[in-house]
C-alpha positions as CSV (number, residue, x, y, z in Angstrom):
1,X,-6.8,-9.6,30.1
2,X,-8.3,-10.8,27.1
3,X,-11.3,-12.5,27.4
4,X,-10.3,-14.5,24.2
5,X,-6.7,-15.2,23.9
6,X,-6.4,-16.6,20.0
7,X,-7.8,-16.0,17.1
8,X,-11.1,-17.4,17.1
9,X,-12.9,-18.8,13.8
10,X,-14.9,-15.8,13.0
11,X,-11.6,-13.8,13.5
12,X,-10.0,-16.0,10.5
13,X,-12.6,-15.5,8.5
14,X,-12.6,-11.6,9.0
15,X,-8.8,-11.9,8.3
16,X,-9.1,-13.7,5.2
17,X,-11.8,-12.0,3.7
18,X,-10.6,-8.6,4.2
19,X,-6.8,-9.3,3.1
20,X,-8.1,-11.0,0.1
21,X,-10.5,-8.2,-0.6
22,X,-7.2,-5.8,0.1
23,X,-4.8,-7.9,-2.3
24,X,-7.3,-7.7,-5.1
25,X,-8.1,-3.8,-4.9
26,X,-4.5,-3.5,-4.6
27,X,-3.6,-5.4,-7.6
28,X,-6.0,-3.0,-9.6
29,X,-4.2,0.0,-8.0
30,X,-0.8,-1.2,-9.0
31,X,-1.4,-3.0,-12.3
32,X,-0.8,0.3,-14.2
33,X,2.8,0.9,-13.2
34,X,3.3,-2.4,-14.8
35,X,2.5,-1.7,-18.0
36,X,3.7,2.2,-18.0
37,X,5.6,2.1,-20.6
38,X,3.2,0.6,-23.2
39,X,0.5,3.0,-21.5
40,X,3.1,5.7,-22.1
41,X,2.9,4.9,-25.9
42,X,-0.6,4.1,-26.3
43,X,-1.6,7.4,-24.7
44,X,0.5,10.0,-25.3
45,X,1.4,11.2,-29.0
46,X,4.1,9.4,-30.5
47,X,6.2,12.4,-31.1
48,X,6.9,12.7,-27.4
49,X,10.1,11.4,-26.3
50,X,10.2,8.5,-24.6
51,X,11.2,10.2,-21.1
52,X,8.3,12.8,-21.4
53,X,5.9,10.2,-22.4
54,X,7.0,7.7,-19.4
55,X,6.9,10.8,-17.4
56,X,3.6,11.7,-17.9
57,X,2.6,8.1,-17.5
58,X,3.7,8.5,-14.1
59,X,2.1,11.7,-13.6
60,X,-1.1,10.2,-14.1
61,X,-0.1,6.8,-11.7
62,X,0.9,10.1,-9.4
63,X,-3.1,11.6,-9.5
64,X,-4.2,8.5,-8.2
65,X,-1.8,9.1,-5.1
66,X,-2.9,12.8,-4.9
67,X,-6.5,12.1,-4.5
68,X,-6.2,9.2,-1.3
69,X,-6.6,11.9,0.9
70,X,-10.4,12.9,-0.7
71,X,-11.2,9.5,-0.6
72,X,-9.6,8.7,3.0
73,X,-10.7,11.9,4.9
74,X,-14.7,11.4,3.6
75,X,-14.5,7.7,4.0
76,X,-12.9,7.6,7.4
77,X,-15.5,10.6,8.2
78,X,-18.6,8.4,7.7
79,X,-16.5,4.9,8.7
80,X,-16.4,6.5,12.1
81,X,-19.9,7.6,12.6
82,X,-21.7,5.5,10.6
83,X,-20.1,1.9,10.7
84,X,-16.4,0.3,9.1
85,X,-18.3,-2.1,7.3
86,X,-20.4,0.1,4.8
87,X,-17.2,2.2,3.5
88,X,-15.1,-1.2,3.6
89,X,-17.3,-2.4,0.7
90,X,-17.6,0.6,-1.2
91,X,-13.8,1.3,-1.7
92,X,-13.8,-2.0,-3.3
93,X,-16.6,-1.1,-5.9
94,X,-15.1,2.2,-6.4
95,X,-11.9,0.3,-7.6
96,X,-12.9,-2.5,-9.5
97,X,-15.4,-0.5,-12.3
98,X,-12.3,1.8,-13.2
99,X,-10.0,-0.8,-13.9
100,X,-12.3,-2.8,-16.1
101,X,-12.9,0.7,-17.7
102,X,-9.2,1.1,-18.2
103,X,-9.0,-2.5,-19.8
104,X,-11.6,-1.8,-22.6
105,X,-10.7,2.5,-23.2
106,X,-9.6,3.2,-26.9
107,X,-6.2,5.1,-27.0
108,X,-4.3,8.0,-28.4
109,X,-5.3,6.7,-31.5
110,X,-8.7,6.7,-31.4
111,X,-10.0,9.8,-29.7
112,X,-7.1,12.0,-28.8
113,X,-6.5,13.9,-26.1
114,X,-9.4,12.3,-24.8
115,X,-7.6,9.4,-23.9
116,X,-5.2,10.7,-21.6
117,X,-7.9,12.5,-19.7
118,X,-10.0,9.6,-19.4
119,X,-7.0,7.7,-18.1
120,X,-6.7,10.3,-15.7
121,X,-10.2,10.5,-14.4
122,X,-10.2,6.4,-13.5
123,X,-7.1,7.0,-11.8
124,X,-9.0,9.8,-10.0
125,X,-11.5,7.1,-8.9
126,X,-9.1,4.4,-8.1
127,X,-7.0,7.2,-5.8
128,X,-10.4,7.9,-4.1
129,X,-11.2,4.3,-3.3
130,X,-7.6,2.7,-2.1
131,X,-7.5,6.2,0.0
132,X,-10.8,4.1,1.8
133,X,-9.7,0.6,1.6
134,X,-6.2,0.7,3.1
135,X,-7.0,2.7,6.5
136,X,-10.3,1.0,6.2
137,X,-9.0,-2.8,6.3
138,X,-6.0,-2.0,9.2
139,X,-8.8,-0.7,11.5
140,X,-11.4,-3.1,10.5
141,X,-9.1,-6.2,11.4
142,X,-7.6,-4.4,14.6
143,X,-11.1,-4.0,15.8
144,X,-11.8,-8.1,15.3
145,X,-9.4,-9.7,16.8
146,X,-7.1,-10.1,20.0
147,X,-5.1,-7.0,21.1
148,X,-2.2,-9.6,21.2
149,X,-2.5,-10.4,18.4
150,X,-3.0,-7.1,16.4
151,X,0.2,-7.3,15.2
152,X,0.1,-10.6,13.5
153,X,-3.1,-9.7,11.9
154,X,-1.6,-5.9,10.5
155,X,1.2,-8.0,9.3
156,X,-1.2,-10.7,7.6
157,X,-3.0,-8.1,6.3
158,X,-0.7,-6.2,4.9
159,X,1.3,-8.8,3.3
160,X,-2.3,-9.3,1.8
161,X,-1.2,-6.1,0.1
162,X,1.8,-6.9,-1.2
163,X,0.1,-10.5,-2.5
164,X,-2.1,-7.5,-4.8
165,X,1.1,-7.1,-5.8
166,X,2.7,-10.1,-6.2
167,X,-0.8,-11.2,-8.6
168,X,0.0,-7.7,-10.9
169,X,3.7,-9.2,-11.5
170,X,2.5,-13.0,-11.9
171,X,-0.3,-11.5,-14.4
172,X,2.6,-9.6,-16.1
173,X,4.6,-12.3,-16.3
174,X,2.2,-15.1,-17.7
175,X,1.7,-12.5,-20.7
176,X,4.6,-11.8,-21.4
177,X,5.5,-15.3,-21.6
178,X,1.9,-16.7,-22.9
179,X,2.4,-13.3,-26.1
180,X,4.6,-11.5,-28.0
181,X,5.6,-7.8,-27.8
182,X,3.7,-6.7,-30.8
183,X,0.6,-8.5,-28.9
184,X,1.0,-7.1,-25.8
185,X,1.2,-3.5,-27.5
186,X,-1.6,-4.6,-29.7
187,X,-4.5,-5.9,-27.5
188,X,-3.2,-8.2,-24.6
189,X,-2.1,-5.3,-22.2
190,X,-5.7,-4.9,-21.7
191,X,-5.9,-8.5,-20.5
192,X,-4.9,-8.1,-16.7
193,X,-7.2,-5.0,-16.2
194,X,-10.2,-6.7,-17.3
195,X,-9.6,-10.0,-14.7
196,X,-9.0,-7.2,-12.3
197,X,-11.9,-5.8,-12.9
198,X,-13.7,-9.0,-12.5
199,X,-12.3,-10.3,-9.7
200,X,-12.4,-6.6,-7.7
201,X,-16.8,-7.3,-7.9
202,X,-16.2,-10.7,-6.8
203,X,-14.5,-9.5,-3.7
204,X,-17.3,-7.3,-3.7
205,X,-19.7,-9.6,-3.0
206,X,-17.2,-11.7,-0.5
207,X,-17.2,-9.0,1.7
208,X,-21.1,-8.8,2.4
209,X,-20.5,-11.6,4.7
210,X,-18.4,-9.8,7.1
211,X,-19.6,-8.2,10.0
212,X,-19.1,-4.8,11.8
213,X,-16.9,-4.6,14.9
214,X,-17.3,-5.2,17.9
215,X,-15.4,-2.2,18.9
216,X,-18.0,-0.1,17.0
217,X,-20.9,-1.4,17.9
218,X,-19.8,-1.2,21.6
219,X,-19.4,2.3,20.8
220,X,-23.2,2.8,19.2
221,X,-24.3,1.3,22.2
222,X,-22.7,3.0,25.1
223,X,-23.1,6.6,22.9
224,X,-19.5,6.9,22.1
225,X,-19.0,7.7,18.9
226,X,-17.3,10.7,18.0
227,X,-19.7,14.1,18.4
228,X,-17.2,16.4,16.3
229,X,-16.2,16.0,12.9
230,X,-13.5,12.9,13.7
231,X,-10.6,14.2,11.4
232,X,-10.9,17.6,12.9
233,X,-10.7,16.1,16.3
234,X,-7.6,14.4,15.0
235,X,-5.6,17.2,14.0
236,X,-6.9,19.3,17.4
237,X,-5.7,16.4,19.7
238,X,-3.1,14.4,17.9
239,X,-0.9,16.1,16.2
240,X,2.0,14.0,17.4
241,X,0.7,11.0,16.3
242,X,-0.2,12.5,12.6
243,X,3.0,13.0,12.3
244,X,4.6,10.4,13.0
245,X,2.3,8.4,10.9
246,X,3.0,10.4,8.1
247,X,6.7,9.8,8.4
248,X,6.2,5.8,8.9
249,X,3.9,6.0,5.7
250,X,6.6,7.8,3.5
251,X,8.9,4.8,4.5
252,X,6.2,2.4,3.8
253,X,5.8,4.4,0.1
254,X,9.5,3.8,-0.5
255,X,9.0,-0.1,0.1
256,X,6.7,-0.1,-2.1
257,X,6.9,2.1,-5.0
258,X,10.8,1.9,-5.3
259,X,12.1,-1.5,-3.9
260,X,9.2,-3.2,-5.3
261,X,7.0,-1.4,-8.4
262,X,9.7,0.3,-9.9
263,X,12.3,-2.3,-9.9
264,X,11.1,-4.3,-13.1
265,X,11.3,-1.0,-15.2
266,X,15.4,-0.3,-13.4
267,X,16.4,-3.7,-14.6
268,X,15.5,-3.6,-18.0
269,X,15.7,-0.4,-18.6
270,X,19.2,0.4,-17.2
271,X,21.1,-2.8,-16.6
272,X,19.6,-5.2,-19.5
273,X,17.6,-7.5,-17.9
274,X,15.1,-9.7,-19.7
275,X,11.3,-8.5,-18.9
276,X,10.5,-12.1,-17.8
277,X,13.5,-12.2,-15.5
278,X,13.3,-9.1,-14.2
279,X,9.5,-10.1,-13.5
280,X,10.5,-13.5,-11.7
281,X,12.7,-11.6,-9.9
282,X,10.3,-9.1,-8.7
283,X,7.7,-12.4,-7.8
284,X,10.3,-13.3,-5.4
285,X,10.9,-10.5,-3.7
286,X,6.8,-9.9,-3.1
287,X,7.1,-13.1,-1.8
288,X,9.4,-12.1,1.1
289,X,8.1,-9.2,1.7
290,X,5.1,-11.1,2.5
291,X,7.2,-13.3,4.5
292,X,8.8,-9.9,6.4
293,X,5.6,-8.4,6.9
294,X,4.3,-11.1,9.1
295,X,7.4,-11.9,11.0
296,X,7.8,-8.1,11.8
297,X,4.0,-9.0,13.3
298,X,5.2,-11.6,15.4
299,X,8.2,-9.8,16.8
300,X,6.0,-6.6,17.2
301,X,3.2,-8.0,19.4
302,X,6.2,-9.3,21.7
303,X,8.7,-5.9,21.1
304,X,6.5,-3.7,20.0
305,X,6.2,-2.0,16.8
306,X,9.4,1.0,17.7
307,X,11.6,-1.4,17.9
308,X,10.7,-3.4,14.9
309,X,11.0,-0.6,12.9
310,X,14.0,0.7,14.1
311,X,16.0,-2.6,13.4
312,X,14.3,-2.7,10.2
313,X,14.8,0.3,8.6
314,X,18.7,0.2,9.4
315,X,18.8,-3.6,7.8
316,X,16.7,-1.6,4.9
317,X,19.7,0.7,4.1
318,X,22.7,-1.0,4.6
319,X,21.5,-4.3,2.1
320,X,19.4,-1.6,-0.4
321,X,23.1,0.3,-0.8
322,X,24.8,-3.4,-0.8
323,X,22.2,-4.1,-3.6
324,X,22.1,-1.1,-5.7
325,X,25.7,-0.9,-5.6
326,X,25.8,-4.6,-6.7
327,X,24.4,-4.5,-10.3
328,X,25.9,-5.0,-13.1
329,X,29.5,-5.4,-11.5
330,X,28.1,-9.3,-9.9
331,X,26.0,-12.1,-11.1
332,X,22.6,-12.4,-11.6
333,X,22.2,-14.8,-9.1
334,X,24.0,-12.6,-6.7
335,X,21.4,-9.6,-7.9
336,X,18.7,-11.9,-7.2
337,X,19.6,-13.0,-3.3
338,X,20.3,-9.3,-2.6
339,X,17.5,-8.9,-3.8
340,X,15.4,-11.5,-1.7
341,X,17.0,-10.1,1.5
342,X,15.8,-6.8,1.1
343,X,12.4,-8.1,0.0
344,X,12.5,-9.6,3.6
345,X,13.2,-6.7,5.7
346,X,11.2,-4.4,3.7
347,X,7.7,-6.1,5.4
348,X,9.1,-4.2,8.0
349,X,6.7,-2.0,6.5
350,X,3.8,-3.9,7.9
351,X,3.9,-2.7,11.3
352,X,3.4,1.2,9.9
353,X,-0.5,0.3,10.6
354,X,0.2,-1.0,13.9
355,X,1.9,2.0,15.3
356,X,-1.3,4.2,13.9
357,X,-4.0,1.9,15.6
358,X,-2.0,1.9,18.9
359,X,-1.8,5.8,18.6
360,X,-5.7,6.7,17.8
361,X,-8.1,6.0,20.3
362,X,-11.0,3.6,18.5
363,X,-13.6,7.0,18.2
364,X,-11.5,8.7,16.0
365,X,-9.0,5.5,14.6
366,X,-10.7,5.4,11.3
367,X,-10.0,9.0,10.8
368,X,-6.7,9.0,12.3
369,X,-5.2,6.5,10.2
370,X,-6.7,7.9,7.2
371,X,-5.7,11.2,7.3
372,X,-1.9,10.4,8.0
373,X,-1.5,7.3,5.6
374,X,-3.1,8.9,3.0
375,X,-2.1,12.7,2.7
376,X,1.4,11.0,3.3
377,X,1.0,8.7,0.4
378,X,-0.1,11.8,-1.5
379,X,2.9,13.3,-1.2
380,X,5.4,10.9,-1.0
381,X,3.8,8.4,-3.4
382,X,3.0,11.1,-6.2
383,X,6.5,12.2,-6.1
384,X,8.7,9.3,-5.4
385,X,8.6,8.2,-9.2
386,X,8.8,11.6,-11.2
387,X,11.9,12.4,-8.6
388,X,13.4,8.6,-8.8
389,X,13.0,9.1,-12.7
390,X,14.8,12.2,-12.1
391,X,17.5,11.0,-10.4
392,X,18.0,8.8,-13.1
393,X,19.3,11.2,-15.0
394,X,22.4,11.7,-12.9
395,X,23.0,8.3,-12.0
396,X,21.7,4.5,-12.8
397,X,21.3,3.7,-9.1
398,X,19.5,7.1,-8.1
399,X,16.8,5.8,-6.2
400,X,19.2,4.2,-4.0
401,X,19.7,7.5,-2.6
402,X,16.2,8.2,-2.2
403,X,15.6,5.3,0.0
404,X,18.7,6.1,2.2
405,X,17.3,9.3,3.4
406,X,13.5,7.5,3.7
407,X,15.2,4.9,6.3
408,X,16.9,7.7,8.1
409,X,13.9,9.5,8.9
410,X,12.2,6.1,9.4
411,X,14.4,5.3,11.8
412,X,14.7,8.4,14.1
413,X,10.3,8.8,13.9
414,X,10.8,5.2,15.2
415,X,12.5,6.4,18.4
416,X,9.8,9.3,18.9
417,X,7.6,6.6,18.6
418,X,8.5,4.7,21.4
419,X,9.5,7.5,23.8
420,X,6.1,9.2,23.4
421,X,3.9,6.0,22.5
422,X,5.4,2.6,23.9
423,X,7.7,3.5,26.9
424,X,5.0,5.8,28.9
425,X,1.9,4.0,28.8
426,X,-1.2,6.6,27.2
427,X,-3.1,5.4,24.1
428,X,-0.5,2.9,22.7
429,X,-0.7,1.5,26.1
430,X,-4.2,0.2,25.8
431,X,-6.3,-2.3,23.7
432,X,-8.4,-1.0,20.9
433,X,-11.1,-3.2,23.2
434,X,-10.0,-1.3,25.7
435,X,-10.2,2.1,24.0
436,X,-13.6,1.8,22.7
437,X,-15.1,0.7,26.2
438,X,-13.8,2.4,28.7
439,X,-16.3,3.8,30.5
């Protein structure tokens, strides 16, 4: 039983300041696919076609992805012997410098080549840090509060997440409302990466006030922290659970990147809709998914994540294929519920954390997590875009395809889930609590 039963006020806090923290370093991770195009031209050299020059844009949005593991794998390393706090603060500075330098970095223009490769090497930096953050936050928060209600608080905090998001599309929206195009292009592009900036050593500074978990200082104190190197104990002992997180994290990358980031950039660019439309339209969306990911909580700490997942990624597929399918033959009010719907059912992704801190005991958790979610994101994330834009060649709706297959696998890793993790007791059957202090 749990000896406290809700969340208590220190829990609330811990909640709020970490998904706060978590929506504004994911706002600086994401604000670049925003503006890709205009990067894409400020960057490159204007004799590149437009599709190499977008393409390359997203090769560089793609090294970010690529380097999450580095930054995970030595986070999650020290996160688990030295303490969750200390790395949960230093993703955060690690992403906020980059994207204030990215908001003040001359261009093509000025120096060259050197402006691609500097673009590169923040991106570098910000891969490294949201490789920390991420894993960082979901086991942070797990270790605070109830085990009943670990799936409400995953679901808070990663519809914290997608808020990062939702902040990049209102940001993109107010200027391209508030300017003109010849602005933006100009000077006012550089506008949301400098408030990111900002605001990412703000939540800098909000996050001194947190406090380590009790889960890990349990451990210190009974001597139970991990003796090996914690990700090489992961891969000698879990293999089954790496993999299945790395097949819930490709889903959760499809969510994301496709459903959500992308989608401003299909509108426009394929089926004519206005930038500030296809921005509101992207605003709502966040918002549900928001809404998704903490309902799929709820319904998780009462069914359990398998089965949340497995509902969800079927409703995934059958309204993305209703959706894609949809434009430009119906209305764009039509577009725009479809839309909403499967903005709501993809926060299914927010119980991909949940499944990973019910399948890593607390020693090794950190590094668990870490290792699948972000050599996962690596792959998937750094390919879904060049291959989506590929597919795009052969046909408008392209990356409708691509998410079919992702909530295929999604949903048959959801089953394995639950036959090896949920039906028969083992680690998913116990409390982090419970985990950490078993004697």
């Amino acid at each position: 039983m749990d000896a406290i039963p809700r969340l208590t006020s220190e829990d609330k806090r811990t909640l709020g300041l970490s998904s706060l923290g978590g929506a504004l370093e994911f706002y600086d991770f994401v604000i670049y696919v925003f503006y890709a195009k205009i990067i894409s031209e400020l960057f490159f050299p204007s004799g590149l076609s437009p599709f190499w020059a977008m393409l390359n844009t997203y090769g560089i949005f793609a090294a970010g992805y690529f380097f999450r593991p580095l930054g995970g794998v030595v986070m999650a390393h020290f996160g688990d012997l030295v303490g969750r706090k200390r790395l949960f603060s230093l993703s955060i500075l690690l992403m906020a410098l980059p994207t204030l330098m990215i908001g003040v970095m001359p261009t093509f223009e000025s120096i060259g080549y050197a402006a691609p490769l500097l673009l590169l090497l923040m991106r570098v930096v910000q891969g490294i840090a949201i490789g920390g953050e991420i894993p960082a936050a979901w086991t942070f928060v797990s270790e605070h509060v109830p085990s009943t209600k670990i799936g409400l608080a995953n679901g808070l905090l990663t519809a914290g997440l997608s808020l990062g998001i939702l902040l990049g599309a209102l940001m993109s929206l107010f200027i391209s409302l508030k300017y003109s195009e010849t602005e933006i292009h100009d000077w006012a592009w550089r506008v949301p990466f400098i408030v990111g900036g900002i605001f990412g050593l703000i939540a800098l500074y909000l996050r001194s006030y947190l406090k380590e978990t009790p889960v890990f200082k349990a451990m210190q104190q009974r001597k139970q922290l991990a003796t090996k190197m914690p990700v090489k104990q992961v891969l000698a002992e879990h293999k089954t659970a790496v993999v299945i997180g790395m097949l819930f994290t490709w889903f959760l990358t499809a969510c994301v990147v496709v459903l959500i980031l992308a989608m401003p950039n299909l509108l426009t660019g394929a089926f004519g809709f206005e930038r500030a439309d296809a921005f509101k339209m992207q605003s709502a969306a966040i918002i549900m998914q928001m809404l998704g990911c903490i309902v799929a909580g709820l319904l998780a700490d009462r069914l359990g994540a398998g089965k949340v997942i497995i509902w969800g990624s079927l409703a995934v597929a059958v309204i993305a294929a209703i959706f894609y399918n949809s434009l430009g033959l119906v209305s764009a009010t039509t577009v725009f519920m479809l839309y909403m719907l499967l903005g709501l059912f993809s926060g299914t992704v927010g119980m991909v954390s949940y499944s990973m801190v019910k399948m890593f005991p607390a020693q090794i958790r950190f590094s668990g997590i870490s290792f699948s979610y972000n050599v996962a994101y690596a792959i998937a994330g750094g390919i879904t875009l060049p291959l989506v834009q590929w597919l795009s060649l052969y046909s408008k709706i392209g990356a409708m395809y691509y998410i079919g297959v992702v909530c295929v696998v999604a949903f048959f890793t959801a089953l394995l889930y639950r036959a090896k993790f949920e039906k028969h007791g083992g680690i998913s059957a116990m409390t982090p609590a419970q985990n950490a202090l078993k004697d």
